[in-house]
C-alpha positions as CSV (number, residue, x, y, z in Angstrom):
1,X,11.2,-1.3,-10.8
2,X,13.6,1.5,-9.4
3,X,16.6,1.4,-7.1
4,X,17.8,3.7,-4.5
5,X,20.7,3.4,-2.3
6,X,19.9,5.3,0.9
7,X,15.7,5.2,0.7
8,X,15.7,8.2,-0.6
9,X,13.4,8.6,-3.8
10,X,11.2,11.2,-5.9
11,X,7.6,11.0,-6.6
12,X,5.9,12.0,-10.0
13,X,4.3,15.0,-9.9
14,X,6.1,16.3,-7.0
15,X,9.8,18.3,-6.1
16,X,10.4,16.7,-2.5
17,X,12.3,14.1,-1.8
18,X,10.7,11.4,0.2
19,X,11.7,8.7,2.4
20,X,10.7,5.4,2.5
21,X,11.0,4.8,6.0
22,X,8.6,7.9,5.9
23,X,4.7,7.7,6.6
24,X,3.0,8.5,3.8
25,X,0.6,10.9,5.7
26,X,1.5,12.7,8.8
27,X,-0.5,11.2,11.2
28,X,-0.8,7.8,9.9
29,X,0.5,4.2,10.0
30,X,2.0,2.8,6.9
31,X,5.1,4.0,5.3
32,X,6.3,4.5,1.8
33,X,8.2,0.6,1.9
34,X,5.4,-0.9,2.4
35,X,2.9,1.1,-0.1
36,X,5.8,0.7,-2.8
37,X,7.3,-2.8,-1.5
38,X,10.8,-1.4,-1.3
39,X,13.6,-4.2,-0.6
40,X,15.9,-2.6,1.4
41,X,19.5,-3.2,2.0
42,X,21.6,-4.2,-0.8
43,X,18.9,-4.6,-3.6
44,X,17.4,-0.9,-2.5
45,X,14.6,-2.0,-5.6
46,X,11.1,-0.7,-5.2
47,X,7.5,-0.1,-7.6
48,X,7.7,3.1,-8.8
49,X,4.2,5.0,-9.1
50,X,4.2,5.8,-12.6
51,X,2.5,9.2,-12.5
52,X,1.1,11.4,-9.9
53,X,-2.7,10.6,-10.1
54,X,-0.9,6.6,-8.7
55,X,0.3,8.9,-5.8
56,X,-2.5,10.5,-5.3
57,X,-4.4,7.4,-5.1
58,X,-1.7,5.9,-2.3
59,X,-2.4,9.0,-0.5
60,X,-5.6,8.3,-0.3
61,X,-5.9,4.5,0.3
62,X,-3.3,5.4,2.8
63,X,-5.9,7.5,5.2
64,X,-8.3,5.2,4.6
65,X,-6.1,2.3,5.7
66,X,-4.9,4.1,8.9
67,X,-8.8,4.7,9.5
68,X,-9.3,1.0,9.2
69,X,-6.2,0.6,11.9
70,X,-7.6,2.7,14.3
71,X,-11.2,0.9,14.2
72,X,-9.4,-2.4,14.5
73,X,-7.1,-1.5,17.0
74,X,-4.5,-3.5,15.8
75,X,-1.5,-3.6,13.4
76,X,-1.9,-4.4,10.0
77,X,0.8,-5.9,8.2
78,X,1.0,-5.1,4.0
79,X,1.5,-7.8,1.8
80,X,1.0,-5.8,-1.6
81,X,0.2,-2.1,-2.2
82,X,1.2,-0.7,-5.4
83,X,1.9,-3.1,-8.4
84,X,3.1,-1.6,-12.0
85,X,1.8,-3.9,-14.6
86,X,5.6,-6.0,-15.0
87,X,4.6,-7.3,-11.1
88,X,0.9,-7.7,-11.5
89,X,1.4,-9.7,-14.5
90,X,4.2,-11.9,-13.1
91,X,2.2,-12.3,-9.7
92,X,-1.0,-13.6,-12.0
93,X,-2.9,-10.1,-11.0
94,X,-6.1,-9.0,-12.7
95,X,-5.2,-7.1,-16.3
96,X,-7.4,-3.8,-14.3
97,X,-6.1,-4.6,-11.2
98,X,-6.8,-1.6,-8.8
99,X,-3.2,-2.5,-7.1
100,X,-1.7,-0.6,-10.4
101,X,-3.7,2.2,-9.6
102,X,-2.7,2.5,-6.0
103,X,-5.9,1.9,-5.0
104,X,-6.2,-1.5,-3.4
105,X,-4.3,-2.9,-0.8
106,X,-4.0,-6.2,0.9
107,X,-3.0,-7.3,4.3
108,X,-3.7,-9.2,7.2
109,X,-4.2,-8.2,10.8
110,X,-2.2,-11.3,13.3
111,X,-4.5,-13.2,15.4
112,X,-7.4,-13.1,12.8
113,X,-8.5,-14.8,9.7
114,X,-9.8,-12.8,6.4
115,X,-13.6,-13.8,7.4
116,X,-12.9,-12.3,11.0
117,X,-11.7,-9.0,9.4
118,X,-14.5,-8.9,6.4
119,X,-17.3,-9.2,9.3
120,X,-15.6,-6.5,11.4
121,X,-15.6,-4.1,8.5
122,X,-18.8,-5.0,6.9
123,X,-20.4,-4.9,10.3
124,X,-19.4,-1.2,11.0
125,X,-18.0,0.6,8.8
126,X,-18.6,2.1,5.8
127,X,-16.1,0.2,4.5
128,X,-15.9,-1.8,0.6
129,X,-13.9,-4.7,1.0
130,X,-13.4,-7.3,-1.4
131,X,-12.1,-10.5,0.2
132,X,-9.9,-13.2,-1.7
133,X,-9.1,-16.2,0.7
């Protein structure tokens, strides 16, 4: 875990500061909060990617994410993004889990159960999915 008082933070491998209100690509949907499950306010505590290939991988589950938005047509909320190995162990994650790579994210989209989304996916896109109800 890491802290920061205004939402302000730094990212391995890179010199900018970012935002966490921020998206994490230009023209996308999600933010930096909710790839990196920042609390804001006064505990200002968030997962901190532990290297830049972990960025890299947000980076790119994040386009792929905000492709899957624009299919669906409908806001996805984030319920876990990036995990580093303390939080996927107390959360009872896999010991490989892909979430402390970056690279798996999960959610749910209102108004529709994980079966609705699986089929909607499966049925059109190119799109791996693996579904835990």
């Amino acid at each position: 875990m890491a802290f920061t008082s205004d939402g302000k933070f730094k990212l391995p491998g890179f010199t900018s500061t970012f935002d966490m209100r921020g998206k994490i690509e230009g023209r996308g949907y999600f933010t930096w909060a909710e790839a990196l499950h920042y609390e804001a306010g006064a505990s200002g505590y968030y997962r901190a990617p532990e290297s830049k290939e972990v960025v890299l991988n947000i980076l790119r589950q994040a386009r792929y994410m905000s492709k899957f938005r624009e299919f669906m047509g409908k806001p996805i909320i984030v319920t876990s993004w990036y995990r580093d190995a303390e939080t996927n162990r107390r959360v009872g994650g896999h010991p490989r889990s892909r979430h402390m790579q970056g690279m798996a994210t999960d959610f749910v989209i209102p108004g529709m159960t994980g079966y609705q989304v699986a089929r909607a996916a499966s049925d059109k896109l190119d799109f791996t999915m693996v579904l835990h109800i």
